[in-house]
N, C-alpha and C positions, 0 to 999 in steps of 0.2 A: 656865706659858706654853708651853714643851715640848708637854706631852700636849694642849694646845689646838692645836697648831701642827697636831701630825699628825693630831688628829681633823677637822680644815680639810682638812688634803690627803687622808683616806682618803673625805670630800663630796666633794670636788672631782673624784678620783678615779672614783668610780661613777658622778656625774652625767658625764664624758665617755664611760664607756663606755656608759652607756644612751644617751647621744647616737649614741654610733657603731652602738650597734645599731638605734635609731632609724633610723638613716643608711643602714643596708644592708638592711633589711626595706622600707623606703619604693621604694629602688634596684629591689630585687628584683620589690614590686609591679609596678612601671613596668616591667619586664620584660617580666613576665611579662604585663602587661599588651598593651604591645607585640607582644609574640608572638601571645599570642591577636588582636589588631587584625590582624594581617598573616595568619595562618591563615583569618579571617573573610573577609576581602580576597580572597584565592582562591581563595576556596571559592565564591565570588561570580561571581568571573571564568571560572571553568571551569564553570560549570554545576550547583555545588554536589558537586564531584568528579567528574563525567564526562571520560571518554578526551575527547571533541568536546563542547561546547556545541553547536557550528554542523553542522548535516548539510543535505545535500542529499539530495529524493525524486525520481526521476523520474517522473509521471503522466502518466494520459489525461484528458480533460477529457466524461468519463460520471457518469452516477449511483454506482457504485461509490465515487466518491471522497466523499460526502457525511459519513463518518465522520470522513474527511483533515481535508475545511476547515474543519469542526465543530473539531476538533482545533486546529487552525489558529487559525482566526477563534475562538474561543471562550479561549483562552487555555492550553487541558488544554497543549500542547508546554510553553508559557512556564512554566507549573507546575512541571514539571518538571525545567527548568533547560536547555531546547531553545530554540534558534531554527533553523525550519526553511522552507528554500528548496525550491519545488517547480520542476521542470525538464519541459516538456511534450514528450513522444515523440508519433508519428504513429501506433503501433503498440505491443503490448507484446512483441515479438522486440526493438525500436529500445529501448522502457524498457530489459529486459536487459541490453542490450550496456551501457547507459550507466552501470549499476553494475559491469559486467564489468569495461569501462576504465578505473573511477577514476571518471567523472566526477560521476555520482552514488553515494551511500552507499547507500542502498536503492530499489529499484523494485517500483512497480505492476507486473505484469501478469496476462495469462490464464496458469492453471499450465502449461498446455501447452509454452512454450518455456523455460521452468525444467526440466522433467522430461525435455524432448530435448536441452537442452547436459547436463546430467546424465548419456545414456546416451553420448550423441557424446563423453565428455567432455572435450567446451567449455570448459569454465568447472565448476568446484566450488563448487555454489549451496546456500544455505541456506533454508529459509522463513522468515520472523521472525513474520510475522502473516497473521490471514485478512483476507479481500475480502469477499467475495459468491460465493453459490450463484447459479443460474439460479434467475426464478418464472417463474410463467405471466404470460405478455406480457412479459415484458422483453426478452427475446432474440427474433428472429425472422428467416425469410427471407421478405422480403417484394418486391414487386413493382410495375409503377403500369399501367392500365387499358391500354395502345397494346402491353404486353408481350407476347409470345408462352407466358409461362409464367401460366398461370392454377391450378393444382394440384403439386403436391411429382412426380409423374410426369413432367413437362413441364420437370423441372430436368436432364435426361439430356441430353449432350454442350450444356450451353445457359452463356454467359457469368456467371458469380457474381462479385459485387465482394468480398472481403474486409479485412480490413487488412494482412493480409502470410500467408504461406505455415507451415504447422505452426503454428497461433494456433487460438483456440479459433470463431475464423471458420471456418476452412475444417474440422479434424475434426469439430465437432460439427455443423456441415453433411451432411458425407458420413456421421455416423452418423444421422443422421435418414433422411437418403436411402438406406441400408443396409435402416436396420428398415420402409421401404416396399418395399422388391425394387427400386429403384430404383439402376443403375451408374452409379457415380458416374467412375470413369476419364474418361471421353471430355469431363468437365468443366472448360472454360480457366477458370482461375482467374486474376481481375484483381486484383491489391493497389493499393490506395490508402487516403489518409486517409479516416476517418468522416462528414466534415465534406462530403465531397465525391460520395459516393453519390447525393444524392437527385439532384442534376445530373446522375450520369454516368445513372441511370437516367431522366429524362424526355428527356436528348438520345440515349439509344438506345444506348447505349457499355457498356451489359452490361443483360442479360434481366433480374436478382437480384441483392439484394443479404442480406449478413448484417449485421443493426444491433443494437444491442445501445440501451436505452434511454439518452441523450433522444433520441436519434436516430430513433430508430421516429417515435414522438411529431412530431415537426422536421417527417420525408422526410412523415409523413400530410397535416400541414396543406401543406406547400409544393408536393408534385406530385403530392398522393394516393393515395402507398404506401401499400399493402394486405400484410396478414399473407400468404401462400402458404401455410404452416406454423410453428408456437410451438416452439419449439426443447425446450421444457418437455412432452416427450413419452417415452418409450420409453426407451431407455438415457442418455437425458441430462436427465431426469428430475429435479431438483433436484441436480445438479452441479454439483460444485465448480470454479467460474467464474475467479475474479480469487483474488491473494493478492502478499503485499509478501519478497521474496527481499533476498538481497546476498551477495557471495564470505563460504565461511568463516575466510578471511585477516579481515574486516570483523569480522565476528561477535565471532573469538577477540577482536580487538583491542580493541574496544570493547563490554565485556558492560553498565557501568554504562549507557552510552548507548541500546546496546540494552534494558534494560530498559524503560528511561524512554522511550522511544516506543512500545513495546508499553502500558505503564502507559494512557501517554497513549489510545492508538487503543481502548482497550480500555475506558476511560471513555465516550468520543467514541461509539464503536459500541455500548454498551449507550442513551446516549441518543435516537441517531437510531432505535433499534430501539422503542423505550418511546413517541417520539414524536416521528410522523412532519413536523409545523411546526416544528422545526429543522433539517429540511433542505432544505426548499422554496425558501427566502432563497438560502441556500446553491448552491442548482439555478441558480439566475436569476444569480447574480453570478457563480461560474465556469464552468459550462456553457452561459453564452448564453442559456437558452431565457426566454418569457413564463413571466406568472405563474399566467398561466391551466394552462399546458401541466405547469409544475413541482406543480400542487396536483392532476393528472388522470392523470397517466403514472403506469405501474408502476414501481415500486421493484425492486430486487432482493432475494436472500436475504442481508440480513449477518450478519455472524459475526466473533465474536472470540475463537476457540480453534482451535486449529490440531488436528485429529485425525486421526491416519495414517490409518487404515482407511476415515474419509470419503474422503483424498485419494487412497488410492492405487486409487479409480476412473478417476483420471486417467493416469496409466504404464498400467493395465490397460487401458484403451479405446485408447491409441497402440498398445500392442503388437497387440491384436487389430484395429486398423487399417494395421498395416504399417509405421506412422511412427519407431516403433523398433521393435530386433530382439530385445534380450535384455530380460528383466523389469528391471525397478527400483522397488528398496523406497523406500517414502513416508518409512518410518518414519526412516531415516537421516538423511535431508534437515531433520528438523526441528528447528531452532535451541531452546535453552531456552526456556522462558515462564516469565513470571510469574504470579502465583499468586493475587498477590491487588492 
């Protein structure tokens, strides 16, 4: 009876402990289960680990941006664990500043006033990604019929519209006007929005203007601007046009981030390149223009590699234009890239 008793209690015995290991292995699952649930959870909330989910771009509302709202519209940002607010500047000096102050994370502009707060040191800028080169007919200084300027000669002391001063308006201007023998000094230059050229030229409020496309495109059909000259000539020659900057305060702080909109733009911009009806739609819903005008205008050059030695035609053309004084290398300014 004895030796029955305690072979009952040494069952009894193991069957509570395999309970209680039951009991803690089950616990443990649900732990860990947990754990993993809440790891997934914010990894969710953040972007899939990114410093920001949320950025903000500042743009211009040009052809240049067709990679952007492909990016955008097409879902490549959201991919990547982006959502992204664009902020529309009148100028890419106004872009700049608005990622200088905070307001925006990354900005559009022409590299021109990237590489002049650069020398000014303004502001400690980075590159993150390419824009666009100049092609032929995208860029131009053009004119309309009542104008006194009918040839690139005829631009000497005469009013040019731009979008603002040190932009790739006014230098690549006065290098076109260079490589004619043409003095450019005695030139008033007017800043205003893009939008607003083709007016100031048919109400007589500047000779010239510098439009970059759709606007070329727009100013033809609405007052019938004419080319003067293709900006796509001589030392500006397939130059390196537009590109997306931000502080390197930005950059350090946020590399996952940075990646992943470079990722993005760099999907975006191999397809608009590969094929040109994705960004025609594109054209019509954020740039305003018909559909007629968005399937016949020229495009510009895009690009998604940022390459010193392309860019540093740009610091070399300021400096041999006066605009800054001492050299500045490309090659520092350019933020990581992705690779694949």
């Amino acid at each position: 009876m004895l030796g029955n008793a305690m072979s009952s209690g040494r069952v009894r015995t193991r069957r509570a402990a395999l309970g209680l290991a039951l009991t803690v292995a089950a616990a443990t699952a649900l732990t860990g289960c947990s754990a993993l649930g809440s790891d997934s959870s914010n990894a969710s909330s953040n972007g899939g680990g990114l410093e920001k989910s949320k950025i903000k771009v500042s743009i211009m509302p040009t052809t240049d941006l067709a990679p952007f709202w492909l990016a955008q519209d097409g879902g490549y940002f959201k991919n990547e664990g982006l959502e992204v607010e664009q902020i529309v500047a009148k100028s890419g000096q106004e872009s700049m500043q608005k990622a200088m102050s905070g307001e925006a994370d990354v900005a559009l502009s022409t590299y021109t006033p990237f590489f002049v707060a650069k020398s000014k040191g303004a502001a400690d800028i980075q590159l993150v990604a390419d824009g666009t080169s100049v092609n032929a007919k995208s860029n131009a200084i053009v004119t309309v019929p009542n104008s006194p300027v009918k040839t690139v000669n005829d631009l000497q002391n005469k009013r040019i519209a731009i979008t603002a001063l040190n932009t790739a308006s006014d230098i690549l201007t006065k290098s076109v006007m260079k490589d004619h023998g043409v003095d450019s000094s005695g030139v008033k230059w007017v800043p205003m929005p893009l939008p607003n050229m083709a007016a100031a030229l048919k109400d007589n409020q500047v000779d010239a203007a510098y439009m970059p496309e759709p606007q070329l495109s727009q100013a033809a059909k609405i007052v019938g601007a004419t080319p003067v000259i293709d900006i796509n000539t001589g030392a500006t020659q397939d130059f390196p046009l537009t590109g997306y900057g931000s502080t390197t305060k930005w950059v350090q702080a946020n590399p996952k981030t940075l990646a992943a909109f470079q990722r993005a733009m760099k999907k975006a911009t191999s397809d608009v390149i590969n094929d040109r009806s994705k960004a025609e739609p594109l054209l019509v819903k954020y740039a305003k223009i018909d559909e007629d005008t968005a399937k016949l205008l020229t495009l510009p050059g895009y690009g998604s590699t940022l390459d010193a030695r392309r860019l540093q035609r740009v610091p070399d053309l300021l400096l041999q234009m006066g605009v800054i004084t001492s050299k500045v290398d490309a090659a520092p300014m350019i933020a990581p890239q992705v690779t694949s």
